[in-house]
DONU-307761 format. One record per residue (C-alpha): z negated, x, y; residue in one letter; residue number from 1. Coordinates in nm, 4 decimals. Layout:
BEGIN
@zz = Z	xx = X	yy = Y	type = A	seq = NUM
...
***
This chain:
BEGIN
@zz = -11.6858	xx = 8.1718	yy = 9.6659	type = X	seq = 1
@zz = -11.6840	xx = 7.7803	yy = 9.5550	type = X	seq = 2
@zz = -11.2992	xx = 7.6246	yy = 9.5078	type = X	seq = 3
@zz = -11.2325	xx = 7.4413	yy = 9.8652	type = X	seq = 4
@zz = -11.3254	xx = 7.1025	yy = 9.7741	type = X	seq = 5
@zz = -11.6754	xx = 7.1587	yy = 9.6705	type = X	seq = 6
@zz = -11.8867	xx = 6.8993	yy = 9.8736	type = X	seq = 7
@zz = -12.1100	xx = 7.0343	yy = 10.1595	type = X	seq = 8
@zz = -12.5006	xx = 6.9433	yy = 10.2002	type = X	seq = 9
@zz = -12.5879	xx = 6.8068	yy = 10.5322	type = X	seq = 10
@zz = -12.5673	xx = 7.0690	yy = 10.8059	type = X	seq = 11
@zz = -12.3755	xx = 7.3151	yy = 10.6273	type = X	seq = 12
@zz = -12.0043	xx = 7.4270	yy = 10.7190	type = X	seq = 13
@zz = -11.7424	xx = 7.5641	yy = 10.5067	type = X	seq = 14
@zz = -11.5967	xx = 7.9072	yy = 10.6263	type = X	seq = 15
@zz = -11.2212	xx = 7.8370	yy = 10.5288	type = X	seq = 16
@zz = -11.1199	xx = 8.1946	yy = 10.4688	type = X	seq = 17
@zz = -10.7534	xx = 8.2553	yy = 10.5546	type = X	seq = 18
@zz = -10.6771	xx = 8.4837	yy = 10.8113	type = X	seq = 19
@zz = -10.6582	xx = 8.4311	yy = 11.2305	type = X	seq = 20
@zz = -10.3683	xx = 8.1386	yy = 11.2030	type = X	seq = 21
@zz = -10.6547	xx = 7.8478	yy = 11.0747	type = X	seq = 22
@zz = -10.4472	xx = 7.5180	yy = 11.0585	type = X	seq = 23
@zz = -10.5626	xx = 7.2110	yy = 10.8557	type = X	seq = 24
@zz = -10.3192	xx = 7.0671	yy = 10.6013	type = X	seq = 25
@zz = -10.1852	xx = 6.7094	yy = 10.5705	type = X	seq = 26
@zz = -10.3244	xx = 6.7378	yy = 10.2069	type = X	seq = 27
@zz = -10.7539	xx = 6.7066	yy = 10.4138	type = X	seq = 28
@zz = -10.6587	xx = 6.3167	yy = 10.4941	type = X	seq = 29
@zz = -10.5645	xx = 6.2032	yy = 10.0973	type = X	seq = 30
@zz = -10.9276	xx = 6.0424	yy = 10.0323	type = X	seq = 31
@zz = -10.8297	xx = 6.0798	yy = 9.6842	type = X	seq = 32
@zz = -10.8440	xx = 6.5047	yy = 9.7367	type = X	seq = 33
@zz = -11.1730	xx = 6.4961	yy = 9.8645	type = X	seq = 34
@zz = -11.1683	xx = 6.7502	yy = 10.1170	type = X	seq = 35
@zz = -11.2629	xx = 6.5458	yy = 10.4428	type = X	seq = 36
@zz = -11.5312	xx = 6.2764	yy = 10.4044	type = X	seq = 37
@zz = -11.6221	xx = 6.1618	yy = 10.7522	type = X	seq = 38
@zz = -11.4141	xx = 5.9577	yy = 10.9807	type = X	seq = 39
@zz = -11.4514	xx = 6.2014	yy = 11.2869	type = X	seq = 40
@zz = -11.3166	xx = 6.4850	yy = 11.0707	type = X	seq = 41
@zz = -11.0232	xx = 6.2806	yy = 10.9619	type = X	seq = 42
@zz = -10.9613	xx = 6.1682	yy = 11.3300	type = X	seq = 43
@zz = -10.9996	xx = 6.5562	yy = 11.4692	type = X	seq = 44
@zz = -10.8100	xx = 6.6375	yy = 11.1735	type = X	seq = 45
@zz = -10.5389	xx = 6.3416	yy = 11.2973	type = X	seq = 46
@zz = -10.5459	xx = 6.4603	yy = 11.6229	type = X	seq = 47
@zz = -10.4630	xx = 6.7945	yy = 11.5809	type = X	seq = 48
@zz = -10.1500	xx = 6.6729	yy = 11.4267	type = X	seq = 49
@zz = -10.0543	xx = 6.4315	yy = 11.6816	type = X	seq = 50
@zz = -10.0841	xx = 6.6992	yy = 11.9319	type = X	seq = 51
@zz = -9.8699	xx = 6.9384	yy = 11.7372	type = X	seq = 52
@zz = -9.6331	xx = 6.6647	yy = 11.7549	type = X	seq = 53
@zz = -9.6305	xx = 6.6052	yy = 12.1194	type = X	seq = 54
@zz = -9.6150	xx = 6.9971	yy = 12.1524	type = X	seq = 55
@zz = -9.3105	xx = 6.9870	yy = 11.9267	type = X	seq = 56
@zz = -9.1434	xx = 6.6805	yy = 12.0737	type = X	seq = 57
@zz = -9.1732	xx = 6.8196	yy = 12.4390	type = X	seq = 58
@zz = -9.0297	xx = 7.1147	yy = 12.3368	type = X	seq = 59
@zz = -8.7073	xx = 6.9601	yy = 12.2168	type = X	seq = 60
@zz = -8.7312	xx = 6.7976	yy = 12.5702	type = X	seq = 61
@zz = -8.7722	xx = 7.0897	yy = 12.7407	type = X	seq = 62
@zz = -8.4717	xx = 7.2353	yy = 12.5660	type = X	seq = 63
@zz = -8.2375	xx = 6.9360	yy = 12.6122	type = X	seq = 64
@zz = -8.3092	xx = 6.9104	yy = 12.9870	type = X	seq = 65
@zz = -8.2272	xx = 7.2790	yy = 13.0386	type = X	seq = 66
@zz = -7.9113	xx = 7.2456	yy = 12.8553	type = X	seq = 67
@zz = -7.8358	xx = 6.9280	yy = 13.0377	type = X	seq = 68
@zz = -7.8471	xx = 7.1076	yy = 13.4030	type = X	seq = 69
@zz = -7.6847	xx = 7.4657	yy = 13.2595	type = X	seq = 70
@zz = -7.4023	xx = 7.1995	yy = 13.1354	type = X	seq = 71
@zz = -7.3785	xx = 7.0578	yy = 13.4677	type = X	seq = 72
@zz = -7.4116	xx = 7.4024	yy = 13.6940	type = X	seq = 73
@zz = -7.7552	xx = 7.3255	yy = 13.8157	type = X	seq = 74
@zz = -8.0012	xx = 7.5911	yy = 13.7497	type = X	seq = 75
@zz = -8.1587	xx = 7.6880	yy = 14.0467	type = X	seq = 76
@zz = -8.3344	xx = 7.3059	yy = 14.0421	type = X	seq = 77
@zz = -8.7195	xx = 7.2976	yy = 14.0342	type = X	seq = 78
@zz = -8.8070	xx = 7.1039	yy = 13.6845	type = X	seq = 79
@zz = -9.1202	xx = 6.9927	yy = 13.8386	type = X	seq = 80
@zz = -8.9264	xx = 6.8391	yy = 14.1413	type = X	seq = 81
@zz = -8.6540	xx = 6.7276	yy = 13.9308	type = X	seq = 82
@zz = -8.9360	xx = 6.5720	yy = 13.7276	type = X	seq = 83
@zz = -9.0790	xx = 6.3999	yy = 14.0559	type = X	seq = 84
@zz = -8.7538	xx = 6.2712	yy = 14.1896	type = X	seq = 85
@zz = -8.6955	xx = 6.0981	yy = 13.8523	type = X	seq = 86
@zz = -9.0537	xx = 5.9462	yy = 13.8985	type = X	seq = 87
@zz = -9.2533	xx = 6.1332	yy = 13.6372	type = X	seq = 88
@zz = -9.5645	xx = 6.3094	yy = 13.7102	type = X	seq = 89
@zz = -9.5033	xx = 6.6313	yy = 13.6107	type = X	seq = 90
@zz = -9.2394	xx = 6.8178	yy = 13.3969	type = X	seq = 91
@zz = -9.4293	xx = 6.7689	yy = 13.0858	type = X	seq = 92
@zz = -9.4413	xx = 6.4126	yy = 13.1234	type = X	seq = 93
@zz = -9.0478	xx = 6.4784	yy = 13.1604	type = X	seq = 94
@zz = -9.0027	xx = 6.6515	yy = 12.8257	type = X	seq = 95
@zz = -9.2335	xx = 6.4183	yy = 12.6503	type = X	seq = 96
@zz = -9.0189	xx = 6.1484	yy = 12.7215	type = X	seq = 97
@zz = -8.6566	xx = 6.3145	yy = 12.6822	type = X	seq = 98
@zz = -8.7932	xx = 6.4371	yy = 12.3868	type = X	seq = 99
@zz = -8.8819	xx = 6.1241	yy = 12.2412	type = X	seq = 100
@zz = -8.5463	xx = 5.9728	yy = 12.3214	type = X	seq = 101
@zz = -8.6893	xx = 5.7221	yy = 12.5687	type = X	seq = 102
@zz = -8.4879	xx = 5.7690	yy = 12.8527	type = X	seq = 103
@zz = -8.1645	xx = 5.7325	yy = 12.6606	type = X	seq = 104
@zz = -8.3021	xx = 5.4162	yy = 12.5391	type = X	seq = 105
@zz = -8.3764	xx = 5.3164	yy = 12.9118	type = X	seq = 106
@zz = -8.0301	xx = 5.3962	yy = 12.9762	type = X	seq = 107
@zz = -7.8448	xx = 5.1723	yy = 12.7618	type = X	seq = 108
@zz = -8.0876	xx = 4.8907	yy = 12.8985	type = X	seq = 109
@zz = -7.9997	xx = 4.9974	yy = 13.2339	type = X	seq = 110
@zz = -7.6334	xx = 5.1891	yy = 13.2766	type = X	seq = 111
@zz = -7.6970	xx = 5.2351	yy = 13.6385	type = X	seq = 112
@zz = -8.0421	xx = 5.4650	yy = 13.5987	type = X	seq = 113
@zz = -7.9988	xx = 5.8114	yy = 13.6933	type = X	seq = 114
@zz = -7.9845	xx = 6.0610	yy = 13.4102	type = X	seq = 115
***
C-alpha cells in the first residue's frame, strides 16, 4: 500500500481500493494535488463530471415535466410524443432542456411558444 498520490511508472495502473461505488473526486483535477498528470485523464476525469451533470440536470427535467402535466390533468400523454410535438428528438432531449431552464428562457423571448 503507497498513499494515493504516489506517481506511477509508465504502464502501470493504480488499483484505487474503495469498494464497488468507484467515483473520481473533484480534488484529481487540482494540478497542485498531483493525482492526475495527463491531459486525457483530466478530460475523462472532466467528462465523467459533465455527464453526472447532464444526468442530474435531466432529472430535475424529468421531474418538472411530470409535475407540470399531473398539475394540468394530463397523465395518460406519451413523454416521447409530447417530446416530438414540442420538436425535440426524444424525451431526454426534453428534460435536458427543461432542466436547464432553457425553455422558460425561450418563453419570455417568445410569450406565444407553447409550454
Amino acid at each position: 500500500m503507497v498513499p494515493l498520490n504516489t506517481p506511477l511508472k509508465n504502464g502501470q495502473t493504480g488499483g484505487g481500493g474503495g469498494g464497488q461505488r468507484r467515483r473520481p473526486s473533484r480534488d484529481w483535477l487540482n494540478p497542485e494535488l498531483g493525482f492526475l498528470v495527463s491531459p486525457r485523464a483530466r478530460a475523462k476525469v472532466r467528462a465523467w463530471f459533465n455527464a453526472l451533470a447532464m444526468h442530474e440536470t435531466a432529472a430535475r427535467g424529468r421531474e418538472a415535466v411530470e409535475k407540470l402535466l399531473q398539475r394540468e390533468g394530463k397523465t395518460a400523454i406519451k413523454l416521447d410524443d409530447l417530446a416530438t410535438q414540442l420538436g425535440f428528438n426524444s424525451a431526454d432531449s426534453l428534460f435536458e432542456v427543461v432542466g436547464k431552464d432553457e425553455i422558460l428562457a425561450a418563453q419570455h423571448r417568445n410569450p406565444a411558444a407553447p409550454a
